[in-house]
N, CA, C and O atoms as a DFTB+ gen file, in Angstrom:
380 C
 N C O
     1  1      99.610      28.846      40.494
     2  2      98.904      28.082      39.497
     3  2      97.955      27.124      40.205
     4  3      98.257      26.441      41.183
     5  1      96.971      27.150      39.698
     6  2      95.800      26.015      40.496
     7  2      96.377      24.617      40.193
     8  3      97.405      24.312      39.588
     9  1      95.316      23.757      40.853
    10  2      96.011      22.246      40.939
    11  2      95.831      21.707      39.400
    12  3      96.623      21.133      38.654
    13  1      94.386      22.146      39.217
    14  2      93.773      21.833      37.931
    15  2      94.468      21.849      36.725
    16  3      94.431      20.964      35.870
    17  1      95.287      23.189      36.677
    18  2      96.381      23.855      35.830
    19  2      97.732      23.023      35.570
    20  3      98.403      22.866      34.550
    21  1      97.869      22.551      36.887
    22  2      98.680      22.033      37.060
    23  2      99.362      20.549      36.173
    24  3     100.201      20.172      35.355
    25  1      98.222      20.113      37.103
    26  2      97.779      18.798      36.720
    27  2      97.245      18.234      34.839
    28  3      97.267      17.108      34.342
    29  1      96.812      19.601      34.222
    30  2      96.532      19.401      32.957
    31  2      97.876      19.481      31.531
    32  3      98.000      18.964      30.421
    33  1      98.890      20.704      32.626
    34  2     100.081      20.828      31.918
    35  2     100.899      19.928      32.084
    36  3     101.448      19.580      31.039
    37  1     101.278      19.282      33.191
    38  2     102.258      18.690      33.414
    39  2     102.082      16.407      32.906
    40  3     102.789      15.406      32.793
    41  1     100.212      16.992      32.769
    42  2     100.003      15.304      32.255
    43  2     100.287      15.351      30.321
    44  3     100.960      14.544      29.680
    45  1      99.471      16.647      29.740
    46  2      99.498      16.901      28.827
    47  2     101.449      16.706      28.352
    48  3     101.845      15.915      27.497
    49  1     102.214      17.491      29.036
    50  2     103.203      16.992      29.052
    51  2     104.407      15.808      28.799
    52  3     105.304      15.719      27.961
    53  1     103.993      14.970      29.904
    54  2     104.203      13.495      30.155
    55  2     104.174      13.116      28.856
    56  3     105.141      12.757      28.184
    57  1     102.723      13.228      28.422
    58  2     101.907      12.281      27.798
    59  2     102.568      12.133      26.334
    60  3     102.759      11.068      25.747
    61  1     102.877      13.425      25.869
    62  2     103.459      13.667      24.424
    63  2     105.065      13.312      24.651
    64  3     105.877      12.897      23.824
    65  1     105.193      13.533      25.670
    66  2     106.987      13.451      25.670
    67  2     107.543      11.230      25.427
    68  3     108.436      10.695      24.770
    69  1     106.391      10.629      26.385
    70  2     106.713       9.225      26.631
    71  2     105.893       8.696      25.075
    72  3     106.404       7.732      24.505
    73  1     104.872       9.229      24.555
    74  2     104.761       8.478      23.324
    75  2     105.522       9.205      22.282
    76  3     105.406       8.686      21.172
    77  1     106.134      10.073      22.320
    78  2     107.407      10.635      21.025
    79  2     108.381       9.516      21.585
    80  3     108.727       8.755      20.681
    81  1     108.898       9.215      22.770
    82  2     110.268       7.957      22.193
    83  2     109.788       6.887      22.577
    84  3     110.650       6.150      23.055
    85  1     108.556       6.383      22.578
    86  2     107.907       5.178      22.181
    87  2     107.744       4.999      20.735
    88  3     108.007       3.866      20.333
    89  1     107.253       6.130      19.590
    90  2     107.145       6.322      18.087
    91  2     108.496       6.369      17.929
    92  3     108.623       5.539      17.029
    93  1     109.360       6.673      18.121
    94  2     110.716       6.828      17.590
    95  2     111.785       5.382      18.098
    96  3     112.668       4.887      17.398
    97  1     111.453       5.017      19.241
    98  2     112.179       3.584      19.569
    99  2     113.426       4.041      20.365
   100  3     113.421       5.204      20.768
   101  1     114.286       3.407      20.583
   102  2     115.459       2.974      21.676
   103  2     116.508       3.484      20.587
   104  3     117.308       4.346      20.951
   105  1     116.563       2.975      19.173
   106  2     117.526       3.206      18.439
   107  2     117.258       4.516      17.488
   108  3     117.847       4.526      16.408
   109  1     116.551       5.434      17.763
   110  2     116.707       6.274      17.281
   111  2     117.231       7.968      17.766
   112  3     116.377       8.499      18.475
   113  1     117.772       8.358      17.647
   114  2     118.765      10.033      18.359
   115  2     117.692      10.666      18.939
   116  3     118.150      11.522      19.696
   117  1     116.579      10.669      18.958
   118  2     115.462      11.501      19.313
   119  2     114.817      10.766      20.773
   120  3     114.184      11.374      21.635
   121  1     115.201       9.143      20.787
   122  2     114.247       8.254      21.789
   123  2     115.012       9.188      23.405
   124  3     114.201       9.764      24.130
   125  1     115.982       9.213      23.649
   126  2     116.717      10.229      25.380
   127  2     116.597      11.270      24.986
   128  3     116.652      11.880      26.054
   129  1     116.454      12.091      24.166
   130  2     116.230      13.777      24.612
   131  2     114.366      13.904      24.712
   132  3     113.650      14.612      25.419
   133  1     114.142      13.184      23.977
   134  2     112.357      13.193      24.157
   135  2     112.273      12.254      25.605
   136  3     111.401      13.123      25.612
   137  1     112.273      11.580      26.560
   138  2     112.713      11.184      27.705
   139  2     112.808      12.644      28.984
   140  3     112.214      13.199      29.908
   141  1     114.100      12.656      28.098
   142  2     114.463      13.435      29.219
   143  2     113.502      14.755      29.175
   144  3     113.762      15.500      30.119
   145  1     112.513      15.216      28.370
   146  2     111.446      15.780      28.157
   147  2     110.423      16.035      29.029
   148  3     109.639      16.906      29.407
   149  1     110.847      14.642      29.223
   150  2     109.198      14.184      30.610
   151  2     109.755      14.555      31.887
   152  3     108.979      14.715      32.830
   153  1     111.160      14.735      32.065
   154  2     111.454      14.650      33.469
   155  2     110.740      16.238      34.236
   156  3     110.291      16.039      35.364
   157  1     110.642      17.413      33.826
   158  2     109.966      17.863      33.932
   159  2     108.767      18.104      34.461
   160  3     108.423      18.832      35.391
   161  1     107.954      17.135      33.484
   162  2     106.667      16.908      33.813
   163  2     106.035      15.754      35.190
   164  3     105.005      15.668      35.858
   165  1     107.239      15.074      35.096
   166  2     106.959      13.901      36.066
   167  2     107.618      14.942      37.789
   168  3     107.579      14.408      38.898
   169  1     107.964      15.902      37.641
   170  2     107.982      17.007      39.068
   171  2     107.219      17.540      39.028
   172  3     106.902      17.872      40.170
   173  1     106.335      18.066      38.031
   174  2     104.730      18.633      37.853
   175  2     103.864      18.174      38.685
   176  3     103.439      18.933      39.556
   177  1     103.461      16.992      38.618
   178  2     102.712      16.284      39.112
   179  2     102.799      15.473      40.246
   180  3     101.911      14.909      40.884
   181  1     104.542      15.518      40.459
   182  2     104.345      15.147      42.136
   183  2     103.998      16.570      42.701
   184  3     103.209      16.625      43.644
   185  1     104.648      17.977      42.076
   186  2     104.564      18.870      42.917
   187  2     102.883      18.788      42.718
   188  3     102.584      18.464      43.867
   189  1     101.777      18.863      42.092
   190  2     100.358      19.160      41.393
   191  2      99.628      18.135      42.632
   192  3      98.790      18.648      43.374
   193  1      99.914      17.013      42.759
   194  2     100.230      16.236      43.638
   195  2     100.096      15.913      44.561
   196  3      99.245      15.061      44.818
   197  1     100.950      16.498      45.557
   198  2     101.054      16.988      46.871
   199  2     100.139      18.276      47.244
   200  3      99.596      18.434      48.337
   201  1     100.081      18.952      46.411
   202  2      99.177      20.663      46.673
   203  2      97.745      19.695      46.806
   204  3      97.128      19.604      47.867
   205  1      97.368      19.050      45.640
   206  2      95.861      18.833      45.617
   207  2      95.838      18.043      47.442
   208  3      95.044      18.492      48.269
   209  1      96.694      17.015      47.763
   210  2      96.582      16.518      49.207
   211  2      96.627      17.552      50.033
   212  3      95.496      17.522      50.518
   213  1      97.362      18.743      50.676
   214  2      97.483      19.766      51.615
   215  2      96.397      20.444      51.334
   216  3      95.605      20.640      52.257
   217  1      96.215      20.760      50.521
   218  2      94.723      21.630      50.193
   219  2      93.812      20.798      49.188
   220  3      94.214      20.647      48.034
   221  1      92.832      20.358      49.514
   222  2      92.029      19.771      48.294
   223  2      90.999      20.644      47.833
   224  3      90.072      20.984      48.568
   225  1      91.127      21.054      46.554
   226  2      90.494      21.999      45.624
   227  2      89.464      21.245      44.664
   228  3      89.631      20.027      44.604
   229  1      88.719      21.630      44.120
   230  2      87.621      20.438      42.844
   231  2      88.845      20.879      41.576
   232  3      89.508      21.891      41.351
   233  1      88.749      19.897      41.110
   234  2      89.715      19.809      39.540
   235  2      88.418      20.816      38.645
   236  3      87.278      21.033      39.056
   237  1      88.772      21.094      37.897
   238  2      87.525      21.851      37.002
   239  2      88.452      21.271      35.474
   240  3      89.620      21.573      35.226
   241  1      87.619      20.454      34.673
   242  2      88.192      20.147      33.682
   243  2      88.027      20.604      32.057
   244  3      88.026      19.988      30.992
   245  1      87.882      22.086      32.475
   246  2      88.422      22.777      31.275
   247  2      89.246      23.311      31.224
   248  3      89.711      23.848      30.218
   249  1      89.838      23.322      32.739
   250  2      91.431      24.261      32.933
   251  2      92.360      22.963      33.004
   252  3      93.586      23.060      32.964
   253  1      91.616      21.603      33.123
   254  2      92.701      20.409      33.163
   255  2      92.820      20.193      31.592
   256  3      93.960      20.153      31.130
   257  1      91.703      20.045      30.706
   258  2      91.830      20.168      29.165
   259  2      92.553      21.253      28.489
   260  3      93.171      20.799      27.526
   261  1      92.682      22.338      28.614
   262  2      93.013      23.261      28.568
   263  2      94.823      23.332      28.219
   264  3      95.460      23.435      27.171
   265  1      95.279      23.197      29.916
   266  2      96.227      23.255      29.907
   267  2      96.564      22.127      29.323
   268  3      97.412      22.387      28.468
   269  1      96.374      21.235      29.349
   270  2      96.793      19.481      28.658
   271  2      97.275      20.190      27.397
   272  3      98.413      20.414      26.984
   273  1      96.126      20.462      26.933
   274  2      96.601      20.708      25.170
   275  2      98.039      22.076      24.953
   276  3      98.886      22.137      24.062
   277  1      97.849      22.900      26.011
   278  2      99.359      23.519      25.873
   279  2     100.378      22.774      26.615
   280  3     101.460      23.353      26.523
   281  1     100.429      21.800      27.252
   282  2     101.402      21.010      27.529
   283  2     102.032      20.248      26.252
   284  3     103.218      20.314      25.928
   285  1     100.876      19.403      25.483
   286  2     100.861      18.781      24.067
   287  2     101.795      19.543      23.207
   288  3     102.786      19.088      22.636
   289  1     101.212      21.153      23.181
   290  2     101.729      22.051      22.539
   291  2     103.469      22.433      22.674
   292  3     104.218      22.686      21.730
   293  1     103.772      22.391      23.908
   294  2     105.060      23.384      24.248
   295  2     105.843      21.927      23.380
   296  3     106.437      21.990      22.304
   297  1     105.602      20.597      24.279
   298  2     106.615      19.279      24.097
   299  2     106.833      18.830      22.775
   300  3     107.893      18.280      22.475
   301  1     105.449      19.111      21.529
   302  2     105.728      19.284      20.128
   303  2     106.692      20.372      19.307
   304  3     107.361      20.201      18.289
   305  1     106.539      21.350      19.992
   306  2     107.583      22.418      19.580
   307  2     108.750      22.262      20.134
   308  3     109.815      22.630      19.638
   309  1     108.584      21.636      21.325
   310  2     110.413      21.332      21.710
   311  2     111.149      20.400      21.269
   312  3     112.376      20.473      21.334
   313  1     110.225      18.915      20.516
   314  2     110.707      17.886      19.851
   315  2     111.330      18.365      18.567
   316  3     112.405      18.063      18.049
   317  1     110.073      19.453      18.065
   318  2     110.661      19.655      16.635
   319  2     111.867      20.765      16.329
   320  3     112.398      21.034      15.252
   321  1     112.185      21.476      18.044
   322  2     113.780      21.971      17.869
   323  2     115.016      21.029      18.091
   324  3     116.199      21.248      17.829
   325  1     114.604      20.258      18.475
   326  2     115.525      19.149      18.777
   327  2     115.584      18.293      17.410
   328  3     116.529      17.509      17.316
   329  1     114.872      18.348      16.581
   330  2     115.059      17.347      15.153
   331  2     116.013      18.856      14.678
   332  3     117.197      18.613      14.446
   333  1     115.678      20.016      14.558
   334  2     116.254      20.942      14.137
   335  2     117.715      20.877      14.686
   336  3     118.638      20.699      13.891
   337  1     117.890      20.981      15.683
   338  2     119.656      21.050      16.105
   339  2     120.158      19.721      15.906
   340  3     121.383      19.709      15.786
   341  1     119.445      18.267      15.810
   342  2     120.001      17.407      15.113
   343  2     120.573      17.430      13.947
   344  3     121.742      17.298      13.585
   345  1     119.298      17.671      13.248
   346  2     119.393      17.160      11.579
   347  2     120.172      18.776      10.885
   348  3     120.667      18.884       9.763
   349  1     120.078      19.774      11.848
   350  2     120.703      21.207      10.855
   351  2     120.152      21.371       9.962
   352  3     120.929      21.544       9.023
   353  1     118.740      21.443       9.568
   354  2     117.756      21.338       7.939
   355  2     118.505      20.467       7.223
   356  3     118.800      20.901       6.109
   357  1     118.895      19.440       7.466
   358  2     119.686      18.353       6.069
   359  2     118.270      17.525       6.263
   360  3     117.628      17.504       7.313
   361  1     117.883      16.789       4.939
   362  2     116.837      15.830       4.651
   363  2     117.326      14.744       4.682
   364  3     118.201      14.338       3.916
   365  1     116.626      13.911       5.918
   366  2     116.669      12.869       5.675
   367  2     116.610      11.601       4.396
   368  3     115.515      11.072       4.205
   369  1     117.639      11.215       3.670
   370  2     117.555      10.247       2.538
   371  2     116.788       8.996       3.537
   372  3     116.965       8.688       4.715
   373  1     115.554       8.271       2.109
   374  2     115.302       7.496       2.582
   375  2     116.066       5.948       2.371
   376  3     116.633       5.908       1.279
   377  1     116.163       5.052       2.932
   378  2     117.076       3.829       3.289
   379  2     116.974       3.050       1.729
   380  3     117.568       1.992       1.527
């Protein structure tokens, strides 16, 4: 995978995983599995990282946009299986 690639999935990543349990807070069931989400991504980018230092390549930023937005993509679909094996389709009543 190029650095570019790299670097676009694994920020795109990050990025959705640390503001889902920032929107959700400390006290809510979703704030540590969305966390632990990022851990992932935060080895992305040391590994993305280190490659761009040993070899330095030009970033090309439609493969850094690119991948960002399927990073965005995978960490939204993995949040919303995780509300799924929470909640078991039961609806939330509101307070």
């Amino acid at each position: 995978m190029r650095t570019s690639s790299m670097l676009g999935l694994s920020g795109g990543w990050l990025l959705t995983a640390l503001l889902c349990a920032l929107d959700v807070g400390p006290a809510d069931p979703l704030f540590f599995p969305s966390l632990a989400l990022g851990l992932p991504a935060v080895v992305g980018l040391a590994i993305a990282v280190r490659a761009q230092r040993q070899k330095p390549e030009p970033v090309q930023l439609w493969r850094l946009l690119g991948f960002g937005v399927l990073g965005v993509a995978v960490v939204t679909l993995s949040i919303l299986g995780i509300l799924a094996a929470l909640f078991g389709g039961q609806v939330a009543s509101p307070p």
